[in-house]
C-alpha positions in Angstrom: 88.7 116.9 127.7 91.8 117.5 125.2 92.6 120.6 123.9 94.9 121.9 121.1 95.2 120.1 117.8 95.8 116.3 117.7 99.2 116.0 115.2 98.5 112.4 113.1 102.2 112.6 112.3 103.5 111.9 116.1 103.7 108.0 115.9 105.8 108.5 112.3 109.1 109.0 113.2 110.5 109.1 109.7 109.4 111.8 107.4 109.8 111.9 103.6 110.7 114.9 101.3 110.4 114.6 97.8 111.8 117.8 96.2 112.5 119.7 99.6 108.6 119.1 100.0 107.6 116.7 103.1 105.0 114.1 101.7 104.2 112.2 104.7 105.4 110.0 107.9 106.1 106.0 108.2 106.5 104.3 111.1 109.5 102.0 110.1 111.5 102.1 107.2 114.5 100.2 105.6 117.3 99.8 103.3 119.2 102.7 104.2 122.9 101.0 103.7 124.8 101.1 101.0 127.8 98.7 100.3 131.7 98.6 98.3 132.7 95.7 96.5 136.5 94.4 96.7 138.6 93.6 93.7 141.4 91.4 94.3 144.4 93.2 91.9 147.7 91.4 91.7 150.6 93.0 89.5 152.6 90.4 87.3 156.2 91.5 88.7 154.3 90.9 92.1 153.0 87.2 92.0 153.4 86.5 95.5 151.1 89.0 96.7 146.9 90.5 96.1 146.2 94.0 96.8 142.4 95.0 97.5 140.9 97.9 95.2 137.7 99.6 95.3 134.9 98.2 93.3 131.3 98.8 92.7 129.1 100.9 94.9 125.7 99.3 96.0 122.1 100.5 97.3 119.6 99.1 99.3 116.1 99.7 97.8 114.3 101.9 100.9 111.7 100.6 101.7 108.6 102.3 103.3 106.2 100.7 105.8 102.9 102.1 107.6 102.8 105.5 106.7 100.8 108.7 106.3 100.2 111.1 103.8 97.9 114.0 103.0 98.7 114.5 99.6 98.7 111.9 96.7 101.7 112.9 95.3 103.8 109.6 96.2 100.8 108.0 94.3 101.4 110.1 91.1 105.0 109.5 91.2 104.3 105.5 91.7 101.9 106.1 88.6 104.7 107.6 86.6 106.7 104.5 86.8 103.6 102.1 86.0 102.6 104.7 83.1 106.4 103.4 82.1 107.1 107.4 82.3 109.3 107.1 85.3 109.9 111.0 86.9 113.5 110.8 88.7 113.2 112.2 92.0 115.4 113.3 94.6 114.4 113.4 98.6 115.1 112.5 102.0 114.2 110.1 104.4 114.5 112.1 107.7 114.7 110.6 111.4 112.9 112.6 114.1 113.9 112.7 118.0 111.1 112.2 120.3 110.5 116.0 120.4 110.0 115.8 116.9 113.1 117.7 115.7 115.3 116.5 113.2 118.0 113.5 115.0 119.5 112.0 111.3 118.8 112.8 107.6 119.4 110.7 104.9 119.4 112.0 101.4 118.7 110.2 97.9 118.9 111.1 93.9 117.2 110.1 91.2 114.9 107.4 92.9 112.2 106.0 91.4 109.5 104.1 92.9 109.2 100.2 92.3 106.6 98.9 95.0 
């Protein structure tokens, strides 16, 4: 017979935080990269030669799959957008260990959900 208090969250190894506020687990999530773009830059007294610059920075939309929540606030914030009055969020998507401590943490602003 098992004893103690069952925790639904073990099998969800990536938390989310909306707001500092933890909002439920997922068992797989992805998009978490981000990307630079390079600009070729040649000067004119230079025309033998193509220097590399910095361009644009890009994000992955994360995307969340089989989780668990017991609130509904990722509904209400998925309403907002639909409601087409989008609240910008920022939160975390944070990678436990197998002792269910904290092992990676990534952080995003001003999301919005689209799915």
């Amino acid at each position: 017979m098992a004893t103690g208090r069952v925790d639904p969250f073990k099998g969800f190894n990536f938390r989310v935080e909306l707001d500092g506020i933890q909002q439920g687990g997922f068992q797989e999530v992805s998009g978490l990269d981000a990307s630079t773009d390079v600009q070729d830059y040649r000067e004119g007294t230079d025309p033998n030669h193509v220097r590399k610059l910095q361009g644009l920075n890009k994000y992955s939309a994360i995307t969340l799959k089989r989780g668990i929540t017991t609130s509904d606030e990722l509904w209400k914030w998925r309403l907002s957008v639909i409601e087409a009055k989008p609240v910008l969020k920022n939160g975390s998507i944070i990678l436990l260990d197998d002792t269910g401590t904290e092992a990676l943490r990534w952080n995003f602003m001003l999301a919005w959900p689209s799915k």
